[in-house]
Each structure stands twice: as C-alpha cells, then as structure tokens.
N, C-alpha and C positions, 0 to 999 in steps of 0.2 A: 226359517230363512236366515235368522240370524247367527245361529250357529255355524250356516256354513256358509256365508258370508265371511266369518273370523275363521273356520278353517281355510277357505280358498286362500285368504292373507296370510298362512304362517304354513311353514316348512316344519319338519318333524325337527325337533332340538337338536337332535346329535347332527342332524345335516349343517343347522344354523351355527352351529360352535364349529365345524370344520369350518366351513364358511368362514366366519370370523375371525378364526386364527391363523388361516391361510393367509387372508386380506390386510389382516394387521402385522403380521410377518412382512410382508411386503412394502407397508407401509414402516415400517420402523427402521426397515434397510433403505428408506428414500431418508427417511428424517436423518439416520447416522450420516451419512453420504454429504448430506445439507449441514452438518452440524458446526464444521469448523470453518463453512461460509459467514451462517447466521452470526455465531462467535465472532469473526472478523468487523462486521458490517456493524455489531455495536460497539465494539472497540472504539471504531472508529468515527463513530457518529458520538461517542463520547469525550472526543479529543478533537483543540482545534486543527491537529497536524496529526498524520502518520505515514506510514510507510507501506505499501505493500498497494497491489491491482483489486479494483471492484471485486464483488462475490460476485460470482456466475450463476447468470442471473437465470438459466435455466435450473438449475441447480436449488436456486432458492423459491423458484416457482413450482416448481414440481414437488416441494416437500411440503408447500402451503396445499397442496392440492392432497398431498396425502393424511396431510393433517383431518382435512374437513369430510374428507371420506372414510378417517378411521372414529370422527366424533361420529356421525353417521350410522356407520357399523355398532356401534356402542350404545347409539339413543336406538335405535331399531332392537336389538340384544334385553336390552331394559325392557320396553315394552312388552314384549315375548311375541314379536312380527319379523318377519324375513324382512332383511334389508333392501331396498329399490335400487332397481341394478343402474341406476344415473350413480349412486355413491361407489359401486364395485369398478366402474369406469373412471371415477375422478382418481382412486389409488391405483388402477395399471395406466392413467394419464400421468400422473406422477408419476409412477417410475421411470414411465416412458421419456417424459420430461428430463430424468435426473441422470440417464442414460447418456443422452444425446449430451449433456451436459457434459457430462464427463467425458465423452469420447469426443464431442467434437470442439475444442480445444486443448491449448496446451493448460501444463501444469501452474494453479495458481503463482503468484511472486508474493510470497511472505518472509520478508527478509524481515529483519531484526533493527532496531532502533541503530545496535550498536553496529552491527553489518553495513548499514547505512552512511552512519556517522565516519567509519573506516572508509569507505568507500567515497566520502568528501575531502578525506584528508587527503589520499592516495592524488583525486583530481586537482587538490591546492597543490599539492607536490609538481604535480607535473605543471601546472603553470606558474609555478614559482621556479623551476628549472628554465624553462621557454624564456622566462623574464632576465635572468641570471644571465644566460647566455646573451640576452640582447643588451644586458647592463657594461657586459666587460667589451663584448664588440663595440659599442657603441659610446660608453660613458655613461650611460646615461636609458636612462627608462621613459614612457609615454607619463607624464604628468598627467593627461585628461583619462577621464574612463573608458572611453570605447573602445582602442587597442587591447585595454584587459578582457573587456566583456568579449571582442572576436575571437583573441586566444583563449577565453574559456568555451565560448560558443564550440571552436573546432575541436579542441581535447576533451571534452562534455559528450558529443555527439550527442546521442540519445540517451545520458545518464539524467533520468529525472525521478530518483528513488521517493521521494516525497511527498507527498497529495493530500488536499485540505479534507476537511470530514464528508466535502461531497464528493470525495475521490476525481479532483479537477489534481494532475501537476503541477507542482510549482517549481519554473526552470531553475537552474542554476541562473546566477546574476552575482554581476562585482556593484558594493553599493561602497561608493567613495568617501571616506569620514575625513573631518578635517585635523583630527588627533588621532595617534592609534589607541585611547584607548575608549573614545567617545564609540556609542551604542546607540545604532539611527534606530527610532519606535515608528511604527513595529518591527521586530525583528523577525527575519524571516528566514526556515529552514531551506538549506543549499546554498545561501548567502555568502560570500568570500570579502568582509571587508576590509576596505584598501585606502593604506596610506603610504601616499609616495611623499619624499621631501621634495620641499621645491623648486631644490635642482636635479630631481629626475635621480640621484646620486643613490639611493636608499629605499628601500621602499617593506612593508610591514603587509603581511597578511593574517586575519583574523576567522577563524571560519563558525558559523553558525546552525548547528546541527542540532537534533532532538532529542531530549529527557522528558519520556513519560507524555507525549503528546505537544510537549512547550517546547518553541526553541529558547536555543541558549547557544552565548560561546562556547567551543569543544575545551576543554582540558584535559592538563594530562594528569598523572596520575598522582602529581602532591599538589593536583588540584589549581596550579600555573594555568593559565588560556596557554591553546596552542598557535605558536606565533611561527608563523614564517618568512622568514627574513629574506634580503637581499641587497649588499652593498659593494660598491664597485670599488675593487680593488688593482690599481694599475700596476702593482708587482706580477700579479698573475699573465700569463699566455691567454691572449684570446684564443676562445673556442673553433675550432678549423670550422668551416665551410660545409655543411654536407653535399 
C-alpha cells in the first residue's frame, strides 16, 4: 500500500522536468517584466525624494505570485513529488497578472533626476518671463506670495515631476525668503524661492531641485546657484497687450 501511495503522488521524471521547466520559463518572463518595477520601488523607498510614477502594482503582484510558485515547483522537484496544481496556477496567476499590467496602462514615467531638474528651470523661466512683463507694465511686481504661487499654479498645470518615497507629489510652491540667499529648512524639491525687494522693483528667484534623492539649490555649471532675475527698467518699451 505504501509504495503505491508514493507512486500515485509522483509523475515519471521526465514528465516532472518538462513540467518544471516550462512553469519556470514562465515565471522568470513575469519576474523580468517586474524587474525594473521592483528596482524603481527601492530606489525609491531609499530616498527621502524622487522622481518618477508608483510601480505597477499589478506588475509587481504578479511576479510575487510567480515567485512563490517557482519556490514551489522547486521544493516539489527536490522531494522527487509532482508539483500541486494550486502552485502551477499561482505562476499562469502571475503572468496573467503581469499581462494585464502591462497592457492595461500606459508606459511607466521614469524620468531622470536631471530631466526633472531641467524641466524646473524651463517652469521658473516661464514665471520669471510672466513676472518681467508685469514688472515693466507695471513698475513694479506683487510683494506678497500668492500672485507668484497663482502664476505658478497656471504655468505648472499638472507639472508635478517629484514624489516623496511614498510616491505622494510634491506641488510646485513659491516659498518667500526674506534674503536671496537665505535657505527655508526643510527644503523642498519643486520649490522656486522668492525674493522681491520691497518696492516690488526687483525680484530674485532660486529654485530647488534633486541630487541623488536630497534636495538642493539647482546650479550651474561652475557650480553658481541658478538665479533668476528680474528688474524694472524704464528705458525699455513696455510689453504690448496680448
């Protein structure tokens, strides 16, 4: 009785090695697929700041599932037992999983620290232009912060490249210093900050972007903070009207 107790439980070898090499094939195409999720996701949990969208979260569930079905396959293999078909189902759950992942979204956002950091200068640019213009019409610029933060709110729109290690965004925001070269703690990346003089005459922008997880003022390349200016000069043609 006991011998064919352990034969009914085991499949002939060469069946159990197709078997397993077929299943582990399929799992190692879910685990590659997951791999540059997984990577991302401790990048990121190992920095207070980064850049780039959550892992897909199907994606990374489907390759846990492949995981524990190719350990399975494996402890089954050792023992010299046919695998239980619950573990052959959790790896075609997983693919299934890592499928849908993939097809039904778009393409990760992994942009680059420095892609990022470009991509803050480009938006100070542009609200250091808006401000320019409103400096030579006017004379003079908003002293208080909210007119900066609306005009970055509107040129911003939905620029929000940066997100803490629990992948939450962190908006754009003008944080008003009472020196240009004072540094409010904590500092925060997407940050633009802002010093106007106190006749509205001049005004300085600073912007705060990431290195390696930290933020920091942007520099340039002999290592100067990048400073964006703006001072009203009444030689110049005010800007026509659009």
């Amino acid at each position: 009785m006991t011998v064919r107790r352990e034969a009914a439980g085991r499949s002939p070898l060469a069946l159990r090695l197709i078997h397993v090499a077929v299943f582990l094939a399929f799992a190692a195409g879910v685990v590659a697929a997951a791999l540059p999720e997984w990577r991302h996701g401790v990048f990121a949990l190992g920095r207070p700041y980064h850049v780039g969208s959550p892992p897909e979260a199907l994606l990374v569930l489907g390759s846990a599932l492949a995981v524990v079905g190719a350990a399975g396959l494996l402890v089954a293999l050792a023992r010299g037992r046919s695998a239980p078909l619950a573990v052959s189902w959790l790896i075609l759950g997983g693919a299934g999983a890592a499928v849908l992942g993939s097809a039904g979204s778009p393409p990760p956002e992994r942009s680059s620290e420095l892609s990022a950091n470009t991509a803050l200068i480009q938006l100070g640019q542009r609200v250091q232009l808006a401000m320019v213009d409103q400096l030579q019409q006017r004379g003079e610029v908003p002293v208080a912060r909210g007119p900066w933060q609306e005009t970055l709110d509107r040129l911003a729109q939905s620029q929000r490249p940066f997100r803490t290690r629990t992948f939450q965004p962190v908006p754009p925001q003008v944080i008003q210093v009472q020196t240009p070269e004072a540094r409010p703690e904590p500092l925060l990346p997407g940050s633009l900050l802002l010093f106007v003089s106190p006749d509205g005459a001049s005004f300085e922008l600073r912007l705060v972007g990431l290195a390696e997880g930290r933020p920091q003022v942007l520099r340039d390349e002999t290592g100067a903070p990048v400073v964006l200016r703006g001072l009203y000069n009444p030689n110049l043609p005010a800007p026509a009207s659009p």
